[in-house]
VMD Tcl script that draws the C-alpha trace (Angstrom):
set ca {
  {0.00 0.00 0.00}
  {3.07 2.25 0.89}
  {4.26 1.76 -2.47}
  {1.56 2.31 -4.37}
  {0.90 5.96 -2.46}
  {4.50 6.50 -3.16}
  {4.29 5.91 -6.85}
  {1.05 7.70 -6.98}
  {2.14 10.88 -5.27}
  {5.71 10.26 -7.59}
  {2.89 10.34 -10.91}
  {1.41 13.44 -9.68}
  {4.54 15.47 -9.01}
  {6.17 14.54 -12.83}
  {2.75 15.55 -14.33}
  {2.83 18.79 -12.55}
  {6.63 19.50 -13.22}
  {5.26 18.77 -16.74}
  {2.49 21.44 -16.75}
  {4.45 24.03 -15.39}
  {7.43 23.41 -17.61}
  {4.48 23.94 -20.54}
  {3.26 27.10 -18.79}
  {6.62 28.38 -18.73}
  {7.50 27.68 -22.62}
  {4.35 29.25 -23.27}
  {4.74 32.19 -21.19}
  {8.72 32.56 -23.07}
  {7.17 32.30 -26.50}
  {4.54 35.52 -25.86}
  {7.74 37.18 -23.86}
  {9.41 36.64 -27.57}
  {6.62 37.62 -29.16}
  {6.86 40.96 -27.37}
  {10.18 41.65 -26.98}
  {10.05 41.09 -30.86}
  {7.71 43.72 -31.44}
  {8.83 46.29 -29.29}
  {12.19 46.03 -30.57}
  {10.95 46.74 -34.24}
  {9.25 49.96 -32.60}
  {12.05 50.81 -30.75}
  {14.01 50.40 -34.00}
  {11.47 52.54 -35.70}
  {11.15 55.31 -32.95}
  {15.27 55.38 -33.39}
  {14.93 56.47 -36.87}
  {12.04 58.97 -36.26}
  {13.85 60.34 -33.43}
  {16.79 61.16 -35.44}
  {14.39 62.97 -38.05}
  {13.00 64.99 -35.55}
  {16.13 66.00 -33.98}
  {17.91 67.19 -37.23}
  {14.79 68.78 -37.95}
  {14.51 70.79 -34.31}
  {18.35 71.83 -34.77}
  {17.79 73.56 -38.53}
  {14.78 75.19 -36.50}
  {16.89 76.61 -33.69}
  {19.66 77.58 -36.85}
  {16.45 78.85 -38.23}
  {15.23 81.09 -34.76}
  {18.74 81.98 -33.93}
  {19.38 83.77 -37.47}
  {15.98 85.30 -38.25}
  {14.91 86.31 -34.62}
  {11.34 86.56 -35.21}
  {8.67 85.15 -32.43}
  {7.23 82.95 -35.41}
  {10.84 81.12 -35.99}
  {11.21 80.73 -32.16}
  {8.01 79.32 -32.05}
  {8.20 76.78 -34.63}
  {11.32 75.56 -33.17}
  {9.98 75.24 -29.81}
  {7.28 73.41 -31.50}
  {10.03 70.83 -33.41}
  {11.59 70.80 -29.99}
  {8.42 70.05 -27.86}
  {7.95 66.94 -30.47}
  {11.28 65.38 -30.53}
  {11.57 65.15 -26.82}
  {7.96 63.26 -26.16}
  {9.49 61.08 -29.13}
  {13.06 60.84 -26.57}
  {10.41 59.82 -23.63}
  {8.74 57.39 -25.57}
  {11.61 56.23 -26.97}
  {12.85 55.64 -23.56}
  {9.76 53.73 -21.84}
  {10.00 51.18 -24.88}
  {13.83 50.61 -23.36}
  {11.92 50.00 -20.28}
  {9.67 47.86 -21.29}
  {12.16 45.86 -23.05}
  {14.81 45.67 -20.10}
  {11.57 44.96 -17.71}
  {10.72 42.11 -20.54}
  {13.96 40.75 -20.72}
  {14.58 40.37 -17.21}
  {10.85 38.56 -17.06}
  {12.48 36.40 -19.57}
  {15.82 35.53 -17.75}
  {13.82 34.94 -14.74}
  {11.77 32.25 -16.89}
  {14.33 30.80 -18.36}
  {16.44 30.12 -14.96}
  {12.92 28.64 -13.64}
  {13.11 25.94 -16.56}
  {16.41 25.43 -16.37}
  {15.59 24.44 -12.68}
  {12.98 22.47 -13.86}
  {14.44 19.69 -15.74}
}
mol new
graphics top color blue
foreach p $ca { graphics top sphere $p radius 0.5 }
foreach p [lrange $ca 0 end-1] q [lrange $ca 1 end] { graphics top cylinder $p $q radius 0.2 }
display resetview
């Protein structure tokens, strides 16, 4: 009888060591899946930002040589732009640093696991 609890209880803790390791491969492959993604924006914002920067410099050229409030204000403007690009720019970072630590964490869990 001791035996057979034994091997029962030895059954139910493989099965569940079996259902979390396929919890944890799932929960990697949507980590991927977003890490994936928000690199291509990140990549994307990187390019946009750089647009936007050149473009708020030749505005300040722009304000500093013509002095006129409408020059200032369109570089303000160009300014105002490129840095809520910058802090978007840097909460995808974030997100991706936050992701890939998520995904280390995982991946030391299955490790464990086998």
């Amino acid at each position: 009888m001791r035996m057979a609890v034994w091997g029962w209880l030895w059954l139910c803790d493989s099965r569940l060591e079996d259902v979390s390791r396929e919890r944890i491969e799932r929960r990697l492959q949507g980590l991927a899946r977003q890490l994936n993604a928000l690199r291509g924006d990140l990549r994307v914002c990187d390019e946009q930002l750089l647009q936007l920067t050149d473009e708020a410099d030749e505005c300040r050229l722009r304000a500093l040589v013509s002095e006129t409030p409408l020059a200032e204000h369109e570089y303000r403007e160009a300014q105002r732009h490129a840095d809520r690009l910058q802090q978007h720019r840097d909460e995808l970072a974030t997100q991706i640093t936050r992701l890939e630590a998520d995904q280390d964490a995982l991946l030391d869990r299955f490790s464990a696991s086998r």
